[in-house]
N, CA, C, O and CB atoms as a CASP TS submission, in Angstrom:
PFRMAT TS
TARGET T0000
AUTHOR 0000-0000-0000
METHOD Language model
MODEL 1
PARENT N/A
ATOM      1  N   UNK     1    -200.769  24.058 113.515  1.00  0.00           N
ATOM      2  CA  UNK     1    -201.550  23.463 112.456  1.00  0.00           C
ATOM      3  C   UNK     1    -201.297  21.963 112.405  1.00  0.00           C
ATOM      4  O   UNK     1    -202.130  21.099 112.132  1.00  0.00           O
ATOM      5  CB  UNK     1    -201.222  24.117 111.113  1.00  0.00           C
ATOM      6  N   UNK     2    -200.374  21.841 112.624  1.00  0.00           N
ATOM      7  CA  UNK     2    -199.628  20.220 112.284  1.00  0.00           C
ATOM      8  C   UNK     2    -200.589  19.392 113.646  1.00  0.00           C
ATOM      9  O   UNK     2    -201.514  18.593 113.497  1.00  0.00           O
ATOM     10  CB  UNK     2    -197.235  20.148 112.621  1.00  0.00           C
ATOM     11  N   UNK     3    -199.879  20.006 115.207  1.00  0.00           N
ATOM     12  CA  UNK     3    -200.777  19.596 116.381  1.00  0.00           C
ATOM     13  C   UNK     3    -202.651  19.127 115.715  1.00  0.00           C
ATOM     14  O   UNK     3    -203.138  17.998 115.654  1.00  0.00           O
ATOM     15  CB  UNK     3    -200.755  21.246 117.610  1.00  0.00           C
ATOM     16  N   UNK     4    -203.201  20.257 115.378  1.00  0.00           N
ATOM     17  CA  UNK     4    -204.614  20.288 115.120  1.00  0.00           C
ATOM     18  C   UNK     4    -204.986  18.870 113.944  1.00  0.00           C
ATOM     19  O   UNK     4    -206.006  18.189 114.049  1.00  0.00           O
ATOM     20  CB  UNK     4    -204.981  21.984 114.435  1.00  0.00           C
ATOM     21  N   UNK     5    -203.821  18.636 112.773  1.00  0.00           N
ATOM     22  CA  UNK     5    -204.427  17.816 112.209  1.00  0.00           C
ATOM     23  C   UNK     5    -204.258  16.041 112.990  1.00  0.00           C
ATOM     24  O   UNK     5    -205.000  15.065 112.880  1.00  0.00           O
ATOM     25  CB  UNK     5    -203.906  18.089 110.759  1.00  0.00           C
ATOM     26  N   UNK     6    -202.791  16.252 113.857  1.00  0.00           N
ATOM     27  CA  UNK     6    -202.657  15.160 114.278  1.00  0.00           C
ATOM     28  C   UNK     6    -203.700  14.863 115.064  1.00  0.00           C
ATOM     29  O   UNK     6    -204.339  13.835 114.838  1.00  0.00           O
ATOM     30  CB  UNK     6    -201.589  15.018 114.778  1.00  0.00           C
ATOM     31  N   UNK     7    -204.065  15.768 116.187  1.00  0.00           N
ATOM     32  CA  UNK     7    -205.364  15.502 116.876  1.00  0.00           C
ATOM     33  C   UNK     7    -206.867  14.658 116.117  1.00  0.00           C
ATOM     34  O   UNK     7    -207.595  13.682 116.296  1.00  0.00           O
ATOM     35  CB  UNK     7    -205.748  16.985 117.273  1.00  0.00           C
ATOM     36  N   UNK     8    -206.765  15.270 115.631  1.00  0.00           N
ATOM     37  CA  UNK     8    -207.987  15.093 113.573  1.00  0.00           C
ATOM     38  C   UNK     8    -207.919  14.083 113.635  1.00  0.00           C
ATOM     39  O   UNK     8    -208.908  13.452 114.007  1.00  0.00           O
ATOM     40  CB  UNK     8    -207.500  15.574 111.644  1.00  0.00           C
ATOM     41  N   UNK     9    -206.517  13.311 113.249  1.00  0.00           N
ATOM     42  CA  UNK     9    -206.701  12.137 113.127  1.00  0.00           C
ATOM     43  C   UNK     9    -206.841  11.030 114.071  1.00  0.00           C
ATOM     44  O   UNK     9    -207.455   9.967 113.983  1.00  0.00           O
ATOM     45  CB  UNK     9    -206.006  11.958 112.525  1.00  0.00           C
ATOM     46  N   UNK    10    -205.933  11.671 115.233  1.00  0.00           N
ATOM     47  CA  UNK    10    -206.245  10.816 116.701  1.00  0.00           C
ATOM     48  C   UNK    10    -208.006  10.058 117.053  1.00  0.00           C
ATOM     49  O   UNK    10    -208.401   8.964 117.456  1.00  0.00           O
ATOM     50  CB  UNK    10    -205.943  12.182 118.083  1.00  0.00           C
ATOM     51  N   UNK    11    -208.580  11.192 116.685  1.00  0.00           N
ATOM     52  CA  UNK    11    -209.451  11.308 117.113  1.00  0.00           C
ATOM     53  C   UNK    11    -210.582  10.573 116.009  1.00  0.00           C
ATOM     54  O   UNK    11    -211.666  10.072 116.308  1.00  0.00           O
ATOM     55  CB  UNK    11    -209.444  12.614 117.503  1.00  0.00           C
ATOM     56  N   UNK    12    -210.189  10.642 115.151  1.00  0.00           N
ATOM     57  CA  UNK    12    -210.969   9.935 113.882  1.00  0.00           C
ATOM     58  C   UNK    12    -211.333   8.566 114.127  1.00  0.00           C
ATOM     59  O   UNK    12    -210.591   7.971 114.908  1.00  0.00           O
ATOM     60  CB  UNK    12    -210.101   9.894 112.557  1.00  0.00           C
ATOM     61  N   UNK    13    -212.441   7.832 113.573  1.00  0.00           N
ATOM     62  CA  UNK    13    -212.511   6.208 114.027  1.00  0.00           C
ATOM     63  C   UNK    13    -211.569   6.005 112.825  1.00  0.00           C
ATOM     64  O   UNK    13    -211.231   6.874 112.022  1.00  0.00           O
ATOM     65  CB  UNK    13    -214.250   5.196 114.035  1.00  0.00           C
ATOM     66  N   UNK    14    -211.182   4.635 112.837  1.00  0.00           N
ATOM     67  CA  UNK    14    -210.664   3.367 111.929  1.00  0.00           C
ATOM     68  C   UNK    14    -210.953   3.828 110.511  1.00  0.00           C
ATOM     69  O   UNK    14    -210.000   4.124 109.790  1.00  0.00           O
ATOM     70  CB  UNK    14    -211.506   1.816 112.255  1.00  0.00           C
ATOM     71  N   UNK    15    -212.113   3.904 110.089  1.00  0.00           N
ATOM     72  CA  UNK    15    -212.465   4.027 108.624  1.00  0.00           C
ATOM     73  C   UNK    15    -211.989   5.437 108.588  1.00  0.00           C
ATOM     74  O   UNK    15    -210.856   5.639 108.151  1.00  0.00           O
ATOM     75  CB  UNK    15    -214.122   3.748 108.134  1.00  0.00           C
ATOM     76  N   UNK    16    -212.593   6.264 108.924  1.00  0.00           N
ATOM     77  CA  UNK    16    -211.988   7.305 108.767  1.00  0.00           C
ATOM     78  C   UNK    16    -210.809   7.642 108.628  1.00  0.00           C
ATOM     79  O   UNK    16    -210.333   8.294 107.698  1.00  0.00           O
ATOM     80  CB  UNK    16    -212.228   7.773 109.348  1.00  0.00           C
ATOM     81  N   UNK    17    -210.501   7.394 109.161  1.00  0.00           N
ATOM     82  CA  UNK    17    -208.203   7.473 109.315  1.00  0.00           C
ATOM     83  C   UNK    17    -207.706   6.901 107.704  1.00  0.00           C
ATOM     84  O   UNK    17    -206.812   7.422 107.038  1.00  0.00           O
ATOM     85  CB  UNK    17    -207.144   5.627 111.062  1.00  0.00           C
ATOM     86  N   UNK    18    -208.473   5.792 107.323  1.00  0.00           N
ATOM     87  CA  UNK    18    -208.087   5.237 106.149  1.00  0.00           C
ATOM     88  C   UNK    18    -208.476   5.816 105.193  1.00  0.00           C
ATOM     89  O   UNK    18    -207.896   5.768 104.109  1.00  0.00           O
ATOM     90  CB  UNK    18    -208.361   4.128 105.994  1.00  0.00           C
ATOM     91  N   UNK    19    -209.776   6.623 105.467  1.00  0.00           N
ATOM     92  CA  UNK    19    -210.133   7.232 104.430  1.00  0.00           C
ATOM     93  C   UNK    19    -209.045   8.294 104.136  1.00  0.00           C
ATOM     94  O   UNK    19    -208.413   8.206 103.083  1.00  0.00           O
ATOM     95  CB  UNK    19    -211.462   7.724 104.607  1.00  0.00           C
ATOM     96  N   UNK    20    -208.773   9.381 105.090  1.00  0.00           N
ATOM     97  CA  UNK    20    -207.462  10.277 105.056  1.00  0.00           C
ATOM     98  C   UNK    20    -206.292   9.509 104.193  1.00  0.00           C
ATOM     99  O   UNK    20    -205.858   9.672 103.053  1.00  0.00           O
ATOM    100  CB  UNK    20    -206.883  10.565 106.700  1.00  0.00           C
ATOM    101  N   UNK    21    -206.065   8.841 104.974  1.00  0.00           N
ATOM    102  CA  UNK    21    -204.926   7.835 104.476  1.00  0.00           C
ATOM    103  C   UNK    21    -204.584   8.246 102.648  1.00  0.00           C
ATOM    104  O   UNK    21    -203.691   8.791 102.000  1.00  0.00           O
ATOM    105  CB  UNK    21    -205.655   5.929 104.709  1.00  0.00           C
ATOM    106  N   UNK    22    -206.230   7.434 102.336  1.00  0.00           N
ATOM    107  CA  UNK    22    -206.122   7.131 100.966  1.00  0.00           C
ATOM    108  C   UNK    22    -205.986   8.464 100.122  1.00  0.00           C
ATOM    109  O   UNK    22    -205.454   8.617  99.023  1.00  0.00           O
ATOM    110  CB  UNK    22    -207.348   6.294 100.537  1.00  0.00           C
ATOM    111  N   UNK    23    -206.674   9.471 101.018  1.00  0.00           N
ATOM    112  CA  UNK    23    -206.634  11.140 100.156  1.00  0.00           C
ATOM    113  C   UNK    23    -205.389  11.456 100.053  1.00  0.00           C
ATOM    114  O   UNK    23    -204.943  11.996  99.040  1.00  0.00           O
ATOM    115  CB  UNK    23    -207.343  12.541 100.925  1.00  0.00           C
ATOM    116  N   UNK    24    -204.646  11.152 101.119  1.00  0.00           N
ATOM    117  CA  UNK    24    -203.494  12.036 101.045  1.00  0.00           C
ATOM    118  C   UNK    24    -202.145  11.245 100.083  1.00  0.00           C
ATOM    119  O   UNK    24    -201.081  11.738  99.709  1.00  0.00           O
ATOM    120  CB  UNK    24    -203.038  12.378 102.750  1.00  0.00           C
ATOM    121  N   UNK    25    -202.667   9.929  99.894  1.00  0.00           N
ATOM    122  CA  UNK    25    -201.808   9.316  98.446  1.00  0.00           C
ATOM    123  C   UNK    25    -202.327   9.565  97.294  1.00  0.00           C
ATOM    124  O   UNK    25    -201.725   9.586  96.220  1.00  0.00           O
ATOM    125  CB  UNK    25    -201.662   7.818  98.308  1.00  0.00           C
ATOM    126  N   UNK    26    -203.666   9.797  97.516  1.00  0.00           N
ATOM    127  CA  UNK    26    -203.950  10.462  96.195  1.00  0.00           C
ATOM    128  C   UNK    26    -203.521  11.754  95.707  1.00  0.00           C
ATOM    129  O   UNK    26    -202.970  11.952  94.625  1.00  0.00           O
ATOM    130  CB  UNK    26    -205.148  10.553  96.087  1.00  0.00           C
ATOM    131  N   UNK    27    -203.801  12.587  96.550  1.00  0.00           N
ATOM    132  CA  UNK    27    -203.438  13.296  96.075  1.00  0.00           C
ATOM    133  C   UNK    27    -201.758  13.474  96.360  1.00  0.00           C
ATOM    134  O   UNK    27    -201.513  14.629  96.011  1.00  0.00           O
ATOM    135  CB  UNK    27    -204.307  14.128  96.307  1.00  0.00           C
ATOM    136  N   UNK    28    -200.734  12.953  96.753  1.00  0.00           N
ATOM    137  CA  UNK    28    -199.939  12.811  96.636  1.00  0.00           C
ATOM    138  C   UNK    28    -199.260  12.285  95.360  1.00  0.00           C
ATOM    139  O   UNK    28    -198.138  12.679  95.040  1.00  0.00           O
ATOM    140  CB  UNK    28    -199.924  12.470  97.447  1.00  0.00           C
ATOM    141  N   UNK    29    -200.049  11.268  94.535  1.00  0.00           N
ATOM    142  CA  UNK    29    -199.906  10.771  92.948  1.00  0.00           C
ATOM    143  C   UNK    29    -200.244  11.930  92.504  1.00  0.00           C
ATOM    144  O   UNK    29    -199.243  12.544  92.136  1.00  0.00           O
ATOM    145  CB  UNK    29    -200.843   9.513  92.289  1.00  0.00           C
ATOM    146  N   UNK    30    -201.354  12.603  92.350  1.00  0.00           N
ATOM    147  CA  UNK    30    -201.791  13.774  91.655  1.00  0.00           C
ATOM    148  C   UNK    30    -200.749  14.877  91.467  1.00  0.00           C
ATOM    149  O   UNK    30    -200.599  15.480  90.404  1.00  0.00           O
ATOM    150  CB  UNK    30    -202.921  14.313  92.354  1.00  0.00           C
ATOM    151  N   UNK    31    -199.733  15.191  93.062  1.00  0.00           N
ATOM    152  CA  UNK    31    -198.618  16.343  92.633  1.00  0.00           C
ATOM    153  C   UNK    31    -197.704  15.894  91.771  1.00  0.00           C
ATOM    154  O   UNK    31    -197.171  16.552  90.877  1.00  0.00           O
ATOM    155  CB  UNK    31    -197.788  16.908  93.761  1.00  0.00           C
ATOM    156  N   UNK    32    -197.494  14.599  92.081  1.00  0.00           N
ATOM    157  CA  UNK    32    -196.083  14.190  91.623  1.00  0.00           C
ATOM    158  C   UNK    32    -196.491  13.975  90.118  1.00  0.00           C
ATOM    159  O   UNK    32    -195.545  14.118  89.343  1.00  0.00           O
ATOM    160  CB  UNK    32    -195.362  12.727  92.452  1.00  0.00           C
ATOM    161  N   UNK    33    -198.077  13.563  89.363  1.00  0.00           N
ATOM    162  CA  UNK    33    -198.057  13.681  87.934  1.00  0.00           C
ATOM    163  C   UNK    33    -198.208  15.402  87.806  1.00  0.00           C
ATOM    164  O   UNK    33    -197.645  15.877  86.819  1.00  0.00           O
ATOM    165  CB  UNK    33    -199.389  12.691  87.161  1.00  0.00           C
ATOM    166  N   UNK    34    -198.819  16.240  88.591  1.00  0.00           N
ATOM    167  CA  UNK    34    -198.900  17.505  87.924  1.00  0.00           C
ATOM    168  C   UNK    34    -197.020  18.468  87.850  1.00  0.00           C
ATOM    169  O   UNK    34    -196.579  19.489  87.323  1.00  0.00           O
ATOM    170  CB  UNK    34    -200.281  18.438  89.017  1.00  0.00           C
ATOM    171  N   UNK    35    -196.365  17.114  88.906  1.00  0.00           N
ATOM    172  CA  UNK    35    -194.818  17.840  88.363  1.00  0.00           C
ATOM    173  C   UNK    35    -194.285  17.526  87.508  1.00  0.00           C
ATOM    174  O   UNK    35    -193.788  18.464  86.885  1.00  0.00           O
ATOM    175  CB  UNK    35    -193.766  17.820  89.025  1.00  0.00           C
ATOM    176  N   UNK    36    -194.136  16.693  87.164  1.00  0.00           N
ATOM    177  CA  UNK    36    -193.766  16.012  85.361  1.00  0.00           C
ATOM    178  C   UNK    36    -194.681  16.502  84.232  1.00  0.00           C
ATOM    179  O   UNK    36    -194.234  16.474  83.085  1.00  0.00           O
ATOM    180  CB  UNK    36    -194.025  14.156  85.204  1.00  0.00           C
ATOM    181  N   UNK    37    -195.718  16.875  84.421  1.00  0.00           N
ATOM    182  CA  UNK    37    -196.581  17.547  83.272  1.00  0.00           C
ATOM    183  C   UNK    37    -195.774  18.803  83.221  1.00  0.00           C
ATOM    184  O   UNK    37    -195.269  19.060  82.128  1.00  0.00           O
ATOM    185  CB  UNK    37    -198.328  17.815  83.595  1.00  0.00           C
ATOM    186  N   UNK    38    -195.485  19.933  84.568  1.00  0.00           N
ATOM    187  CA  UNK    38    -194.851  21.171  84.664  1.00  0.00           C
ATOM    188  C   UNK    38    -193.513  20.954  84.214  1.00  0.00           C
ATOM    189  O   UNK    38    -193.147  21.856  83.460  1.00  0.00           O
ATOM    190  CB  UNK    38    -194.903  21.749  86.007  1.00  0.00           C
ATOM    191  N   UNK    39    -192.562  19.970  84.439  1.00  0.00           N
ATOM    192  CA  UNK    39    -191.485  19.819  83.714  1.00  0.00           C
ATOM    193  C   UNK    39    -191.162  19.640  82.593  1.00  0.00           C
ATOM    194  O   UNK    39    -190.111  20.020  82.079  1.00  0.00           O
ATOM    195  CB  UNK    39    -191.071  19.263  83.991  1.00  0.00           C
ATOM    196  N   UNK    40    -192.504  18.714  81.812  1.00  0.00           N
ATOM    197  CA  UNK    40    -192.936  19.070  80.167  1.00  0.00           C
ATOM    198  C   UNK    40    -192.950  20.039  79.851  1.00  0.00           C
ATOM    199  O   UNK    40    -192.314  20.113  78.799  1.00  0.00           O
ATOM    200  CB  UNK    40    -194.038  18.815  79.644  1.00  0.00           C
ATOM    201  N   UNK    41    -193.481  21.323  80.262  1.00  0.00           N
ATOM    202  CA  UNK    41    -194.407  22.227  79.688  1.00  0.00           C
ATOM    203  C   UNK    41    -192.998  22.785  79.901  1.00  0.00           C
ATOM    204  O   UNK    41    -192.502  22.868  78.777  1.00  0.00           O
ATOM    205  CB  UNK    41    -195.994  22.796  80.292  1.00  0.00           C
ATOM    206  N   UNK    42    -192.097  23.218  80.848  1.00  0.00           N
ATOM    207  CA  UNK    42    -191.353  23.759  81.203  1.00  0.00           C
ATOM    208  C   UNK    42    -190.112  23.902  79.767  1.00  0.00           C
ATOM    209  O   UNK    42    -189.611  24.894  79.236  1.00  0.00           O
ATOM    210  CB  UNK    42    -191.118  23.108  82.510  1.00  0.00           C
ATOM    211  N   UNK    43    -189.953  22.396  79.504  1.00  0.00           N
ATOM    212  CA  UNK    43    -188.693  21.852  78.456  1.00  0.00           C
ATOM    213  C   UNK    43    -189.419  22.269  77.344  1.00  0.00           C
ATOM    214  O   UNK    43    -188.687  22.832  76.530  1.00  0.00           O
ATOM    215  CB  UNK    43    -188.192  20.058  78.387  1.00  0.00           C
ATOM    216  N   UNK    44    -190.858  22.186  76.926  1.00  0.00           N
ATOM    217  CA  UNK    44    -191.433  22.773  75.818  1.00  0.00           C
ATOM    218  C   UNK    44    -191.179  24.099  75.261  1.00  0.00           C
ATOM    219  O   UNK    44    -191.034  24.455  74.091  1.00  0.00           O
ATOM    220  CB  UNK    44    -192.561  22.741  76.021  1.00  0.00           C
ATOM    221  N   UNK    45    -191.152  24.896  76.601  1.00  0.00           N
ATOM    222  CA  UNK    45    -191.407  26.445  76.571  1.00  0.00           C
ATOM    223  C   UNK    45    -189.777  26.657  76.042  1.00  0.00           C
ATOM    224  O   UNK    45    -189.585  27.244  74.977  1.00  0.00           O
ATOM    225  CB  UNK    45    -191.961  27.317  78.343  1.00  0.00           C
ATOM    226  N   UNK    46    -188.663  26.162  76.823  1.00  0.00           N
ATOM    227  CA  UNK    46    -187.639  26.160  76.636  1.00  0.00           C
ATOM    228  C   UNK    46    -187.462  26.092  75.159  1.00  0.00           C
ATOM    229  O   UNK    46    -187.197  27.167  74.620  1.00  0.00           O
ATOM    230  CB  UNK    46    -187.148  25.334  77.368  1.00  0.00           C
ATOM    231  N   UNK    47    -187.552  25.099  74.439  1.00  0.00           N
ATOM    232  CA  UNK    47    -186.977  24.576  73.241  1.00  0.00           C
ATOM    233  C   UNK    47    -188.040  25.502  72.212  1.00  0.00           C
ATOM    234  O   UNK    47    -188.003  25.225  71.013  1.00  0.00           O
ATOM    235  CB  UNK    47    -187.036  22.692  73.130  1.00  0.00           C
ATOM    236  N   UNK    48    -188.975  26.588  72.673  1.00  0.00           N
ATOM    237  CA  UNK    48    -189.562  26.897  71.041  1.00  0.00           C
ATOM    238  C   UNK    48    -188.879  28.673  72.032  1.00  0.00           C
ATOM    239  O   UNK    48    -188.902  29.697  71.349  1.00  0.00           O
ATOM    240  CB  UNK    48    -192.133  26.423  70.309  1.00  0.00           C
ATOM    241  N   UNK    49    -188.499  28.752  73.126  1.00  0.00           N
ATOM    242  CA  UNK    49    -187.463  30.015  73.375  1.00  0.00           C
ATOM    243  C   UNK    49    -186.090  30.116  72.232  1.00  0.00           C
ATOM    244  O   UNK    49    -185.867  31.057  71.470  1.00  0.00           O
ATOM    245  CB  UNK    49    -186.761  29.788  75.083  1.00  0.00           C
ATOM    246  N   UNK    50    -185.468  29.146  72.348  1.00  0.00           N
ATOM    247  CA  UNK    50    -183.956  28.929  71.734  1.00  0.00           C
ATOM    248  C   UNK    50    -184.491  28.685  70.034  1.00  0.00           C
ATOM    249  O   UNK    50    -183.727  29.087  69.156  1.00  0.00           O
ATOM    250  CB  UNK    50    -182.937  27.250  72.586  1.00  0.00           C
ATOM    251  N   UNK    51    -185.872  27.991  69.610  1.00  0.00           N
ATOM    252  CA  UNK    51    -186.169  27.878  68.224  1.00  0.00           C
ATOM    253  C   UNK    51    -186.248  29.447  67.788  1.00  0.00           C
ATOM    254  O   UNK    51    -185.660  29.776  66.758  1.00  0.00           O
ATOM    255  CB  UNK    51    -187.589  26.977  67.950  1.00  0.00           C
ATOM    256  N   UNK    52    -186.952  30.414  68.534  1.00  0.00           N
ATOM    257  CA  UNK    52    -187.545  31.611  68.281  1.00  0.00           C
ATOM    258  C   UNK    52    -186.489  32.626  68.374  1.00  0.00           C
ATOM    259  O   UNK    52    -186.527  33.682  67.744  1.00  0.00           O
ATOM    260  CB  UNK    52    -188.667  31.865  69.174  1.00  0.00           C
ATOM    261  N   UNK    53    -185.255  32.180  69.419  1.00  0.00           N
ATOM    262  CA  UNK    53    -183.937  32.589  69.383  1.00  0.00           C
ATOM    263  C   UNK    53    -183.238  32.646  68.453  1.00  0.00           C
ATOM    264  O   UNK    53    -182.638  33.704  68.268  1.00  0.00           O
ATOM    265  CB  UNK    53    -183.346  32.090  69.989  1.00  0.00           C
ATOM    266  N   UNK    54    -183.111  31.883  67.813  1.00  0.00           N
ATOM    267  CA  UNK    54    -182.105  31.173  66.537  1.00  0.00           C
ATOM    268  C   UNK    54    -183.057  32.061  65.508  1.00  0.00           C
ATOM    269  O   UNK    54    -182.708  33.197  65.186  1.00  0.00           O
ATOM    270  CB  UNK    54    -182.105  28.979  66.242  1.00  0.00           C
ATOM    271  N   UNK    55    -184.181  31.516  65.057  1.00  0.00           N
ATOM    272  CA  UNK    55    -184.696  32.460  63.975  1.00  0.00           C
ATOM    273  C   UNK    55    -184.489  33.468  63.869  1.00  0.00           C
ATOM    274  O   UNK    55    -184.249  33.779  62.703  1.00  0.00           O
ATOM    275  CB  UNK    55    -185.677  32.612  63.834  1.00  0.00           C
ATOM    276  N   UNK    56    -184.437  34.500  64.785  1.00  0.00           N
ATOM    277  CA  UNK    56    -184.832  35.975  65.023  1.00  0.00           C
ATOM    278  C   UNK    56    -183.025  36.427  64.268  1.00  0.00           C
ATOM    279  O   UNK    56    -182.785  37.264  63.398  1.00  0.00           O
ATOM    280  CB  UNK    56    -185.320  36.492  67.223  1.00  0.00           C
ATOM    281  N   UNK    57    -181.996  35.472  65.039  1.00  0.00           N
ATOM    282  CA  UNK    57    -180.854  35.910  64.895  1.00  0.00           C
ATOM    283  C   UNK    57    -180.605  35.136  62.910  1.00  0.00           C
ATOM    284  O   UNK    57    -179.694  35.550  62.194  1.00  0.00           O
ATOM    285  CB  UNK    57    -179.768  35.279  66.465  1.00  0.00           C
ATOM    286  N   UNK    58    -181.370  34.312  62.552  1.00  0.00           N
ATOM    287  CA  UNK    58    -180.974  34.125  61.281  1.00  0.00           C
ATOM    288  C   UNK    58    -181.872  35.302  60.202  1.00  0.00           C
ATOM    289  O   UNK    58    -181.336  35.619  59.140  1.00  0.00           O
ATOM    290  CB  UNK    58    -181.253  32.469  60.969  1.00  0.00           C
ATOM    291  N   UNK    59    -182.917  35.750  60.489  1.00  0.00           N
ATOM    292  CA  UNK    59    -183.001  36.781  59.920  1.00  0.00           C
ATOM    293  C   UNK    59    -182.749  37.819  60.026  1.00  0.00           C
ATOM    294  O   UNK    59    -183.085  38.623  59.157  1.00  0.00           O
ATOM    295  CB  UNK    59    -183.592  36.883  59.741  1.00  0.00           C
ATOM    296  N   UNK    60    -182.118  38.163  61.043  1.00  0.00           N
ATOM    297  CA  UNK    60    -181.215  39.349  61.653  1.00  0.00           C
ATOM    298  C   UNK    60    -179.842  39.299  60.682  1.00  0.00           C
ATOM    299  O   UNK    60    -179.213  40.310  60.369  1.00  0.00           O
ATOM    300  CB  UNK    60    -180.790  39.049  63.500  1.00  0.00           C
ATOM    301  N   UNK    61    -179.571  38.226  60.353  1.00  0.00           N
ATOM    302  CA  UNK    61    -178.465  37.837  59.261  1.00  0.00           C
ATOM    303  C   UNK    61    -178.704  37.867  58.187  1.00  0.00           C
ATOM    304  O   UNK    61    -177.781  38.253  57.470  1.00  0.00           O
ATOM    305  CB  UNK    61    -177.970  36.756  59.256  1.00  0.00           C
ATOM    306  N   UNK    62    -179.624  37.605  57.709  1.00  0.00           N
ATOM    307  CA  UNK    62    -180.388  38.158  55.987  1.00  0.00           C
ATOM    308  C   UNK    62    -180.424  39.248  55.744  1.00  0.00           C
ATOM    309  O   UNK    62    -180.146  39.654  54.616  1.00  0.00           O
ATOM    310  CB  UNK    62    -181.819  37.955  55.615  1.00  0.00           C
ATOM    311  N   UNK    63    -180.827  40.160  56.874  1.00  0.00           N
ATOM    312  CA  UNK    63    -181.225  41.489  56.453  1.00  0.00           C
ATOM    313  C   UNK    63    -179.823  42.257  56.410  1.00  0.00           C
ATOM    314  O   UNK    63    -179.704  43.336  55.830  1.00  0.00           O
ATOM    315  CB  UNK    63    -182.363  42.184  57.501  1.00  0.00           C
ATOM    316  N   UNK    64    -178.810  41.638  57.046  1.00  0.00           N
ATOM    317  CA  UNK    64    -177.341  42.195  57.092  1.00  0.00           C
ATOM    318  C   UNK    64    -177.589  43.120  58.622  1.00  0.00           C
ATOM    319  O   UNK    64    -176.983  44.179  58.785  1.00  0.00           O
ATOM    320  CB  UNK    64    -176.846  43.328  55.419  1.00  0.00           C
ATOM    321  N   UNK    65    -178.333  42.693  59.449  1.00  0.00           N
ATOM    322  CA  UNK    65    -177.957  43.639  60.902  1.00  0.00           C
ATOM    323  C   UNK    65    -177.439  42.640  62.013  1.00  0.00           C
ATOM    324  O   UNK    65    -177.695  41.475  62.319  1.00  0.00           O
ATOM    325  CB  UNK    65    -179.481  44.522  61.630  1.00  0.00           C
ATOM    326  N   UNK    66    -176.552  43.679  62.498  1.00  0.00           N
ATOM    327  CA  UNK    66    -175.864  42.338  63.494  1.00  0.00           C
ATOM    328  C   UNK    66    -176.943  42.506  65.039  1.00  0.00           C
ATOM    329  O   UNK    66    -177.627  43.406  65.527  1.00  0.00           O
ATOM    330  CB  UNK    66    -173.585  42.732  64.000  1.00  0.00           C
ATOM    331  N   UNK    67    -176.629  41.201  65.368  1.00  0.00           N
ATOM    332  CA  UNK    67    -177.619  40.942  66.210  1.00  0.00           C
ATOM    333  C   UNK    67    -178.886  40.783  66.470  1.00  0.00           C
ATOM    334  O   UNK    67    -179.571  40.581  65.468  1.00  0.00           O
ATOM    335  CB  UNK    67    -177.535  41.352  66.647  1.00  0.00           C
ATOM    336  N   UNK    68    -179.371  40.801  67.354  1.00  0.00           N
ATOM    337  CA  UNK    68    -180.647  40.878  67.459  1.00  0.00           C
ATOM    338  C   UNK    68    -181.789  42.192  66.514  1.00  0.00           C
ATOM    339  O   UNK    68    -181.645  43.379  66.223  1.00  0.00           O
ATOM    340  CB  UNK    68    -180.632  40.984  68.955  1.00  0.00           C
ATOM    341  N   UNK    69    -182.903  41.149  66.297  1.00  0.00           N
ATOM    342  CA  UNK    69    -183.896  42.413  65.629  1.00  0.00           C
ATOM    343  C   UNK    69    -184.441  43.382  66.402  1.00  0.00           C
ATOM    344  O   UNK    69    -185.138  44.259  65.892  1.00  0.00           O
ATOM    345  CB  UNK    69    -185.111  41.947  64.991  1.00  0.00           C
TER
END
């Protein structure tokens, strides 16, 4: 696969090659923002886990049962 694209490009004129060029930084910006969005979402999910954690175990403590509901 790798052979076939290098060929691709061998073979590509001038503009073309640049055009590649420019796709593949684009979309190269594009992963690297859709990994910091996933690392948001990730720390989000996290912190309303341990919020939903904590609650469950403070009304687990009201009602007088130990542990989890």
């Amino acid at each position: 696969m790798i052979l076939l694209i290098t060929i691709w490009i061998f073979v590509m004129k001038k503009g073309g090659s640049l055009n590649y060029k420019q796709h593949v930084a684009e979309m190269m910006r594009v992963a690297e923002e859709q990994l910091v969005e996933m690392k948001k979402t990730n720390e989000s999910i996290a912190r309303i886990e341990g919020f939903a954690s904590n609650l469950t175990d403070e009304v687990a403590a009201m009602l007088g049962r130990p542990g989890r509901l």
